[in-house]
C-alpha positions, -999 to 999 in steps of 0.1 A, spaced: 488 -840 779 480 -831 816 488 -792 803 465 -798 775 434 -810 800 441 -782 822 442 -753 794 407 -770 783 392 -769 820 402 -735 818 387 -720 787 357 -741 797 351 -719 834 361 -687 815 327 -698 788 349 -698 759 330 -715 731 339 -752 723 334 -762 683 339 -789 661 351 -778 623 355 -804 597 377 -783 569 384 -797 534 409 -782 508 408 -792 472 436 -790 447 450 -807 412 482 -822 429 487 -838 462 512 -824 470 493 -788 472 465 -803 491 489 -812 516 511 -785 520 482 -759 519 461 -781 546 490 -777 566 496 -740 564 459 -729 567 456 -753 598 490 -739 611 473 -704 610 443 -710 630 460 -725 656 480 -693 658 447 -676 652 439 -647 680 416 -661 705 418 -691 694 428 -726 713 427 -758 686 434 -788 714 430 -814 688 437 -821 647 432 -850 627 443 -848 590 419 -874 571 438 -891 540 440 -877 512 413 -887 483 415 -886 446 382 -873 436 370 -876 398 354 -848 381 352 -822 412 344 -786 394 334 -782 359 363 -786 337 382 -801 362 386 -838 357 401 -849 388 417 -838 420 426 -846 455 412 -837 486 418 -838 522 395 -831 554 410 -820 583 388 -825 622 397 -802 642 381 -797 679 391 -757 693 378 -734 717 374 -693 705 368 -665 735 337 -654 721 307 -654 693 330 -624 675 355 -648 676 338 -676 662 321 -658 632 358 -640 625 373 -678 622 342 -694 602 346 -665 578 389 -669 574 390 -701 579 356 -717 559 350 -748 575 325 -770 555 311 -782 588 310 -766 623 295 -782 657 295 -761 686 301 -785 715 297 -760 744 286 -744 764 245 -746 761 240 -708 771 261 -677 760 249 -644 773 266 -616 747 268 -580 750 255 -556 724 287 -542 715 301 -576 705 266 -580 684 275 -546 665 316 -559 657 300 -588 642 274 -569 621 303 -544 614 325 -573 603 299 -590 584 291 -557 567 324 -551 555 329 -586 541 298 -579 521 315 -546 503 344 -560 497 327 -586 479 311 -558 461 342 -536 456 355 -571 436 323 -580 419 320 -612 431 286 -604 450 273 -572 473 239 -563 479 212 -554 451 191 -529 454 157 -530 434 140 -492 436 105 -506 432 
């Protein structure tokens, strides 16, 4: 635990950012919940730049009539309390990982350079053509 204190002292003086995600996985059988909660939580702690210091797996819920032509389900939320290097960081895990909730904890002030503002325009730009290249979304242009 000491080791644990001391790595989160230590992102803290570096100004890595501290979040709160609340992430929720919804399947047909409980089993799958569970198992894929697990492996997608497993990944982002092995994430790049990424320190997860605390996860709490919620129960998992049987929820009635969760999508259209779905007539029940199970879900499970899992908290999960991390710190990520930088802003780039942060948006790259949001993206991968799709939290349903996010609270940055710390710290109040982040200074960021303009090259770390273009990799995350860059990034975000290229989500938003593959999106396009798989019709599932992409920009429209109207001429007039």
């Amino acid at each position: 635990m000491n080791e644990i204190k001391e790595e989160i002292n230590k992102k803290k003086k570096e100004g890595w950012i501290e979040a709160w995600f609340a992430i929720e996985a919804l399947a047909v059988n409980e089993e799958t919940v569970k198992t894929a909660m697990e492996s997608h939580i497993e990944r982002l702690c092995n994430a790049k730049d990424v320190f997860v210091y605390e996860k709490k797996f919620l129960d998992i819920r049987k929820v009635e009539k969760p999508l259209k032509n779905v007539d029940s389900a199970f879900s499970q939320v899992v908290e999960v309390k991390l710190f990520v290097k930088s802003l780039f960081s942060l948006i790259n895990i949001v993206m991968l990982f799709g939290p349903s909730s996010i609270e940055i904890i710390g710290p109040n002030r982040k200074e960021i350079n303009i090259d770390e503002v273009q990799n995350i325009a860059n990034m975000i730009a290229g989500i938003i053509h593959e999106f396009a290249a798989a019709g599932i979304g992409g920009m429209v242009i109207n001429p007039k």
